[in-house]
MIPAVO-597679 format. One line per field, with one value per residue (C-alpha): residue in one letter; x negated, y, z. Coordinates in nm, 2 decimals. Example, Ala and Ser with C-alpha at 12.3 -4.5 7.8 and 13.67 -1.06 7.14 Angstrom:
! MIPAVO-597679
code A,S
px -1.23,-1.37
py -0.45,-0.11
pz 0.78,0.71
//
This chain:
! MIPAVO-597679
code X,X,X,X,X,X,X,X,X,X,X,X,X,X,X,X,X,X,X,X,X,X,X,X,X,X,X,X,X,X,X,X,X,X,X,X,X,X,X,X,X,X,X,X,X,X,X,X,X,X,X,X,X,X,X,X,X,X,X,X,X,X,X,X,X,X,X,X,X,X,X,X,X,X,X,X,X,X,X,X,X,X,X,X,X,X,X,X,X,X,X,X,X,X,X,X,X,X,X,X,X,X,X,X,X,X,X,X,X,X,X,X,X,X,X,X,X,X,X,X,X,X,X,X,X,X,X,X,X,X,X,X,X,X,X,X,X,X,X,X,X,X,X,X,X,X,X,X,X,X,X,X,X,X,X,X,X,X,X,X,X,X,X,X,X,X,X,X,X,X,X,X,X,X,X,X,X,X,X,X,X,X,X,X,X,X,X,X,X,X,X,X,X,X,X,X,X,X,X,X,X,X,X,X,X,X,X,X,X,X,X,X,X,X,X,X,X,X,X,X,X,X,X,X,X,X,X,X,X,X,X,X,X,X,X,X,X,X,X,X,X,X,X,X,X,X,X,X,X,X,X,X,X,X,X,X,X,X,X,X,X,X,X,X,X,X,X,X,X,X,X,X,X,X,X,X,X,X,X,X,X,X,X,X,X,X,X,X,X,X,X,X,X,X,X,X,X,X,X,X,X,X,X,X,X,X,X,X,X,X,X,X,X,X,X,X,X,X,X,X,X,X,X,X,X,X,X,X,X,X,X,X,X,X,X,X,X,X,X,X,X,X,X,X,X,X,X,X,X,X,X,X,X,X,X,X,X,X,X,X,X,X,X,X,X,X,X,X,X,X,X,X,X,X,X,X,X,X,X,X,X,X,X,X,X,X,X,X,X,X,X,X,X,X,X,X,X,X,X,X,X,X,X,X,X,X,X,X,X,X,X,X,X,X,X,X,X,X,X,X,X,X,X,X,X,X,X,X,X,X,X,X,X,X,X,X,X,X,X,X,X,X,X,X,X,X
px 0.85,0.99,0.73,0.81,0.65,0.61,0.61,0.46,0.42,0.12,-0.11,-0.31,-0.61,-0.97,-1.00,-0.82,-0.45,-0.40,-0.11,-0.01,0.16,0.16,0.22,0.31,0.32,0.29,0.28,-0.04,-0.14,-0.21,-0.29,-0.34,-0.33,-0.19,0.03,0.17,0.45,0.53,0.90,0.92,1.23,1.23,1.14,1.15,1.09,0.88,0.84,0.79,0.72,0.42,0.25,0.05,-0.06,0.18,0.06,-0.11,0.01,-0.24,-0.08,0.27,0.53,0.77,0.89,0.94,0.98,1.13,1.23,1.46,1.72,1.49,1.36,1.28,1.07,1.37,1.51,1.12,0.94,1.26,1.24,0.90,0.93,1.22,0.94,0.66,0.51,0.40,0.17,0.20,-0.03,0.17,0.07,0.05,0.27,0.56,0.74,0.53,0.27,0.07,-0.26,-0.29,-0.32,0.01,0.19,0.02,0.11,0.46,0.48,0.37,0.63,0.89,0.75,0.73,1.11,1.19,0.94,1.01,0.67,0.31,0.22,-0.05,-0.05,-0.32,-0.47,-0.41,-0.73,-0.65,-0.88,-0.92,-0.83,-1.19,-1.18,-0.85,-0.96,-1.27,-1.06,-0.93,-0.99,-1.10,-0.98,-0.62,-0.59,-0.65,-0.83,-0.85,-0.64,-0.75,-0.55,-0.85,-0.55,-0.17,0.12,0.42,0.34,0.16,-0.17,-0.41,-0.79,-1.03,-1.20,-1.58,-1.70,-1.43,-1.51,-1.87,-1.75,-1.57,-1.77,-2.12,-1.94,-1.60,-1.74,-1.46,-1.29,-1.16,-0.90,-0.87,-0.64,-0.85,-0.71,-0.93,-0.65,-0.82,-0.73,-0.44,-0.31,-0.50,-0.30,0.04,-0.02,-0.11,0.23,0.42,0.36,0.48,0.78,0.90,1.03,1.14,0.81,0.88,0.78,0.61,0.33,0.30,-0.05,-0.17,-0.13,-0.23,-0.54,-0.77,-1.06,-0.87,-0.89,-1.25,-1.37,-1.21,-1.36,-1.68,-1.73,-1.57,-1.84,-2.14,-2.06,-1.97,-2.35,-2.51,-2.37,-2.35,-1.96,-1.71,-1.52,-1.17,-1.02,-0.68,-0.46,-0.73,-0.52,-0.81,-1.05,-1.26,-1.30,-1.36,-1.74,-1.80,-1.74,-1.94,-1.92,-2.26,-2.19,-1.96,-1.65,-1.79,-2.09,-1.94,-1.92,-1.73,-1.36,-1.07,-0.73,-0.50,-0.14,0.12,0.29,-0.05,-0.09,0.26,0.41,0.23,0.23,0.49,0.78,0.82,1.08,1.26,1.19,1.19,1.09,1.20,0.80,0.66,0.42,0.08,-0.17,0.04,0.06,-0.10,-0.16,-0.24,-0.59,-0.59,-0.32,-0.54,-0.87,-0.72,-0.68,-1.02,-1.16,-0.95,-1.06,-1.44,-1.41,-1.48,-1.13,-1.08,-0.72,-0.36,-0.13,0.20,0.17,0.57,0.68,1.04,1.32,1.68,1.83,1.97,1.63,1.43,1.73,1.61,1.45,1.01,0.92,1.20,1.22,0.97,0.64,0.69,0.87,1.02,0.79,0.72,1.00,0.91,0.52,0.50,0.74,0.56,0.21,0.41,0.52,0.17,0.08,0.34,0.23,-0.14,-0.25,-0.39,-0.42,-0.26,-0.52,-0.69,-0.32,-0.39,-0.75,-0.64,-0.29,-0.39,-0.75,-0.92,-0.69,-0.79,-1.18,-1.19,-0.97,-1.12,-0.81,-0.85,-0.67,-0.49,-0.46,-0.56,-0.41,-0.67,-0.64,-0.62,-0.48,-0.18,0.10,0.19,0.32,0.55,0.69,0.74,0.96,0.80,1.00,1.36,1.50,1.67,1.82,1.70,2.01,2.15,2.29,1.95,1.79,1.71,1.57,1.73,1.73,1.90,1.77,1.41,1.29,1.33,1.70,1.88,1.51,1.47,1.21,1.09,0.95,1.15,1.05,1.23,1.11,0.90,0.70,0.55,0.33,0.51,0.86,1.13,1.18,1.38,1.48,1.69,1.82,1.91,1.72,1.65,1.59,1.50,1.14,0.96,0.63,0.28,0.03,-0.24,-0.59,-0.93,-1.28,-1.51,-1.77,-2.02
py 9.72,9.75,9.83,9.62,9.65,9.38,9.44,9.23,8.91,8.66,8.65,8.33,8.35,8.27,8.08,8.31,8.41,8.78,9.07,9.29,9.49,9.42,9.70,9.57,9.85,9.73,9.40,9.37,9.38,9.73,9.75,9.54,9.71,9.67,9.93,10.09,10.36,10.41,10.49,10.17,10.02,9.70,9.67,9.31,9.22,8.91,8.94,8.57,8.46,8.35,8.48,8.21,8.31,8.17,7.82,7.67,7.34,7.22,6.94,6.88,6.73,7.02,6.80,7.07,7.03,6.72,6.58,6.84,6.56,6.57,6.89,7.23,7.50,7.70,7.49,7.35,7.69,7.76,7.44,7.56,7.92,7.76,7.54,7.81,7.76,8.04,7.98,7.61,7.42,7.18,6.89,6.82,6.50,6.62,6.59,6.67,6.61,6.97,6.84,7.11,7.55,7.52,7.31,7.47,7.80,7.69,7.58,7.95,8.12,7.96,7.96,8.33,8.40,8.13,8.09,8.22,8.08,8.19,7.91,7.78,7.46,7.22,7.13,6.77,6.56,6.26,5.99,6.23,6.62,6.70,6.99,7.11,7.05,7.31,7.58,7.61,7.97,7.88,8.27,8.18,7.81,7.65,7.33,6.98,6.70,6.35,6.05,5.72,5.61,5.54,5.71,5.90,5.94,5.84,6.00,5.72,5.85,5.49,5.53,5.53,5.77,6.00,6.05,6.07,6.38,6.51,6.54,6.65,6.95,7.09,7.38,7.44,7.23,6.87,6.73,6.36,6.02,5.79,5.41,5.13,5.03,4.72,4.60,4.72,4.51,4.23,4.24,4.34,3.98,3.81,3.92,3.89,3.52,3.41,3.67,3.75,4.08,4.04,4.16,4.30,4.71,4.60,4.50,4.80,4.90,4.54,4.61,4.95,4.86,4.99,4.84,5.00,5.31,5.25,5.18,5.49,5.75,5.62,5.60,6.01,6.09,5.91,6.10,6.41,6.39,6.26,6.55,6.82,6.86,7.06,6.73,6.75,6.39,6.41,6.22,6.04,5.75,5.52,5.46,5.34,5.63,5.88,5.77,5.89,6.31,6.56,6.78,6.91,7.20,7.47,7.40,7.70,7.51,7.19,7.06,6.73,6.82,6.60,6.66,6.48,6.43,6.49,6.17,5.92,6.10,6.07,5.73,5.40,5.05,4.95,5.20,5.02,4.79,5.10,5.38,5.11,5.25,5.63,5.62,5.42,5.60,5.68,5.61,5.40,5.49,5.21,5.00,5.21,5.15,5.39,5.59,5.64,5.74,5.99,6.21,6.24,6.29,6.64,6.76,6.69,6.84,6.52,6.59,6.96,7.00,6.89,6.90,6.72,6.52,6.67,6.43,6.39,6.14,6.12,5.91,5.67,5.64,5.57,5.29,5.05,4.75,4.74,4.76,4.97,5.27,5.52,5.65,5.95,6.14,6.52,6.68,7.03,7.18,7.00,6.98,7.28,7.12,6.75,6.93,7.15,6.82,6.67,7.03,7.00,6.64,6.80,6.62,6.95,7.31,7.64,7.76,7.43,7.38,7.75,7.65,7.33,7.44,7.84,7.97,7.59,7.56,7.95,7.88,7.51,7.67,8.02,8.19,8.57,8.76,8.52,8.21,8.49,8.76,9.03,9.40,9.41,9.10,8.97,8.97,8.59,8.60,8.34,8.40,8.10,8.03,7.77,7.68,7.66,7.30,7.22,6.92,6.77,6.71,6.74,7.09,7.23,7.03,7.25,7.00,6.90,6.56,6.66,6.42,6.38,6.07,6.33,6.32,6.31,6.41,6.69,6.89,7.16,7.48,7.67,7.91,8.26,8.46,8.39,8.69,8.62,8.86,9.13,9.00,8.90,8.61,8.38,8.45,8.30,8.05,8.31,8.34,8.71,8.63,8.99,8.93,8.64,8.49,8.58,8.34,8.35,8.44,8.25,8.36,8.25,7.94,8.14
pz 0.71,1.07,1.34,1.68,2.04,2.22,2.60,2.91,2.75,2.82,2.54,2.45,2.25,2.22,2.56,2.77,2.91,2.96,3.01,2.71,2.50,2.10,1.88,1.52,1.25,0.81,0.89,1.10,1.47,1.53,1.87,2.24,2.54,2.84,2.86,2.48,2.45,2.07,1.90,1.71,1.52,1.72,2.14,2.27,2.64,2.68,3.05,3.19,2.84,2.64,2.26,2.07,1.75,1.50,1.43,1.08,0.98,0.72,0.62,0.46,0.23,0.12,-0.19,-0.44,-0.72,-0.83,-0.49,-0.32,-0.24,0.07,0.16,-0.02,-0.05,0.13,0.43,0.54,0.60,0.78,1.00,1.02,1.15,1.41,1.57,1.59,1.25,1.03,0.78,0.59,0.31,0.09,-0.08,-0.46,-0.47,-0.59,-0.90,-1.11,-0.92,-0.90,-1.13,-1.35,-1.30,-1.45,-1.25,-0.95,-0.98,-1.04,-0.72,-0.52,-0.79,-0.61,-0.25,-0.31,-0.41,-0.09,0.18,0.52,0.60,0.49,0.24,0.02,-0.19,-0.23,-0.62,-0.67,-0.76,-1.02,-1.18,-1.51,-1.43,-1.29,-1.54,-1.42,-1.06,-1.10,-1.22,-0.91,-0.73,-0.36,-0.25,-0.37,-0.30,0.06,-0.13,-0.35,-0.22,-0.30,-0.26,-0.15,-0.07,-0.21,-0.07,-0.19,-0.53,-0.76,-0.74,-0.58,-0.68,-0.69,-0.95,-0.77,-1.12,-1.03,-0.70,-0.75,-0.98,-0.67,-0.45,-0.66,-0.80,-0.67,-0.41,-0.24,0.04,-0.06,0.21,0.20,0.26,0.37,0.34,0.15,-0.12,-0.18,0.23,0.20,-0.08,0.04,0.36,0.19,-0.03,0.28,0.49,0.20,0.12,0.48,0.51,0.14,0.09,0.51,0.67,0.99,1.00,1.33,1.08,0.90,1.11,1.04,0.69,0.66,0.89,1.13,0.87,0.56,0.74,0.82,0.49,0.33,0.59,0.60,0.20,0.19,0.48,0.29,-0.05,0.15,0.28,0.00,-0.21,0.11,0.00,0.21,0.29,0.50,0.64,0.71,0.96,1.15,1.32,1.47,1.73,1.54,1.29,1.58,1.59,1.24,1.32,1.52,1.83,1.87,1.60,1.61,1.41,1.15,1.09,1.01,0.68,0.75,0.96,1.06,1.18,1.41,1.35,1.70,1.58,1.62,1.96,2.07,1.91,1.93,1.77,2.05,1.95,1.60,1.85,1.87,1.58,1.31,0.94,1.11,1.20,0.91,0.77,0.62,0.78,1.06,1.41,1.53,1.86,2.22,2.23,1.92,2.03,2.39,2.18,2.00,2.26,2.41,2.08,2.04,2.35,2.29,1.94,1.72,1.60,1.46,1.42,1.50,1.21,1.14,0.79,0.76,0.51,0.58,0.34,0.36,0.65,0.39,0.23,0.58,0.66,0.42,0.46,0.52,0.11,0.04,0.32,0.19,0.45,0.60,0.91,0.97,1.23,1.15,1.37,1.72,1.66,1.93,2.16,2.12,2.25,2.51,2.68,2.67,2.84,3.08,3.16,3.24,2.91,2.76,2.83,2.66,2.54,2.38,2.23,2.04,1.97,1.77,1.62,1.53,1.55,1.43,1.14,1.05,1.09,0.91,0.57,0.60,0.59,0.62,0.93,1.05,1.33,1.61,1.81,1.75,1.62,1.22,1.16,1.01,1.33,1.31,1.68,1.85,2.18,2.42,2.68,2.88,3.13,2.91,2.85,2.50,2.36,2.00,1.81,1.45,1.51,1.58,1.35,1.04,0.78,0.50,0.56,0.91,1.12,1.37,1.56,1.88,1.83,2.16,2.35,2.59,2.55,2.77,2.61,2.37,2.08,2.14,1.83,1.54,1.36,0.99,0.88,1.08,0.99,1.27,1.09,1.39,1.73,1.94,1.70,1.40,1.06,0.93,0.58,0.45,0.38,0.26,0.40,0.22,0.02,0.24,0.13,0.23,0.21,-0.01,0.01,-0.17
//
């Protein structure tokens, strides 16, 4: 494997900001200082420019097998590694969905012959695979995802039993969709019999409800406590849910986490007029108040982690009507660039962006040597240009479904290089292809 130096760049890690060399050597961070000679195969000059450990999205929609019409285990972690994204955990509703070891595995045989990205894959929770579920090995697999609530796929968990079974005995970490499926049909049935099959997508969040939300995220929380389970809400999109998470612990002591997605702290209930079904999705970005309490609750810890939900469909698929156009949006690529501009609008600092987006994700999954820029550890590096403006458009737009709600948007901050696991795997808008990311590892909860 090719050793590279990095020289004069500004590091940003564990709270701080600092000038340094980065000597990579077999794939790992060998050594920080502030000045390093070595002979090395690779020298790159980031004078002026920024490292941030490579960021962990732990949270998206990769679609293979089954549905790689719209995206693939080869073009996402590409998309991914383009926007600063190194390491990735993928859902189980695919086709077939990944419910059994089987099926599981099947899924990292093929990340590992395509994946420019890290990757792990979530075990898929159903109302009748507990058995299957609890074979799962928590040093190999980053955790259980359970459906409390429908979504692409078919893999909705509401059976109370099942749950109850969940929660009492899988040990490792469960991460959750939270939305009450009883509101929700409710509300689908009420909007339905005044509209038909016309109902507006500016109704989607009255449908898919701040209550339904509610309801779901409370129940997790009450049998996460009840049964001291290692409980993981996903995509908190609410005000209201906020109040049910903690910031008195450190995030290693917690036992109950949540995540943020950049697209419920960037779009709100008023950009339906203009996005249409490009934004519908699950949970649904929702009205401003929400939008508003989102952020606070990142920067005062309630909420652990920003991830993207990167769950993207064809163009011709998002273009149909409310009932027909499928939940879901393409973020992976631009979720850097969506918190550099709340950074350059004095939303949010560097370093909280790396706390949230690299060393929280590392901490809440206890993934070994990564999601830091320390000695020893895997060298998952991206080097950031700060001040360089770039144009969203569909030639720089590297999913397969070729197309992003931040089409025609300027965004300034741009990702130079990309390093997986030691690998030049992107810089300056070229792939190097050469070497394939790693399945990352996690430690145990014994």
């Amino acid at each position: 494997m090719a050793t590279i130096l990095i020289k004069n760049a500004q590091v940003v890690n564990r709270g701080k900001i600092f000038q340094s060399d980065i000597l990579v050597k077999n794939g790992r961070i060998d050594k920080i200082d502030s000045i390093i000679d070595a002979v090395v195969d690779r020298e790159i000059d980031a004078t002026g420019k920024y490292i941030l450990p490579g960021i962990i999205d732990d949270q998206v929609h990769f679609r293979e097998p089954g549905l790689t019409h719209k995206s693939d285990l080869y073009t996402e972690p590409r998309a991914a590694v383009a926007g600063g994204v190194t390491s990735f955990m993928e859902m189980p509703n695919t086709k077939p969905a990944a419910v059994t070891q089987e099926l599981l595995q099947h899924k990292y045989d093929i990340a590992s012959q395509k994946s420019l990205a890290n990757y792990s894959f979530f075990m898929g929770a159903t109302n009748d695979n507990l058995e299957e579920v609890l074979k799962t090995d928590a040093e190999n697999v980053c955790g259980v995802k359970i459906f409390m609530g429908s979504s692409t796929g078919n893999m909705l968990v509401d059976n109370r039993k099942t749950l109850e079974g969940l929660f009492s005995e899988v040990p490792m970490l469960m991460a959750t969709h939270c939305e009450d499926e009883a509101t929700i049909r409710k509300n689908m049935e009420h909007y339905k019999a005044i509209h038909g099959e016309n109902i507006p997508v500016g109704l989607h969040p009255i449908i898919r409800s701040v209550e339904g939300c509610y309801l779901s995220s409370s129940m997790a929380i009450e049998m996460a406590k009840k049964h001291n389970s290692r409980l993981h809400i996903l995509h908190i999109s609410t005000a209201d849910e906020i109040e049910l998470f903690r910031n008195d612990i450190p995030l290693t002591e917690k036992r109950i986490t949540s995540e943020v997605c950049v697209h419920h702290l960037y779009f709100n209930a008023l950009d339906y007029e203009k996005y249409g079904t490009q934004i519908k999705c699950n949970p649904a970005i929702k009205a401003s108040k929400h939008q508003e309490a989102l952020f606070p609750a990142l920067l005062d810890n309630r909420l652990d982690i920003i991830a993207t939900d990167h769950a993207p469909h064809t163009w011709d698929e998002k273009s149909n009507s409310y009932f027909n156009a499928p939940s879901g949006v393409p973020l992976i690529q631009h979720t850097l660039n969506v918190m550099l501009e709340f950074y350059q609008n004095g939303k949010i600092s560097l370093e909280r962006i790396v706390e949230k987006m690299c060393h929280a994700p590392a901490e809440c999954f206890r993934i070994k040597d990564r999601g830091f820029v320390e000695e020893g550890n895997w060298a998952d590096l991206i080097i950031v240009d700060l001040e360089k403006e770039w144009i969203v458009e569909k030639s720089n737009v590297h999913y397969k479904c070729n197309w992003s709600p931040f089409e025609n948007h300027t965004f300034k901050g741009n990702v130079e290089a990309t390093i997986v696991s030691g690998h030049l795997a992107y810089e300056n808008g070229i792939f190097f292809e050469g070497k394939k990311g790693e399945r990352m590892q996690f430690d145990s909860y014994n």
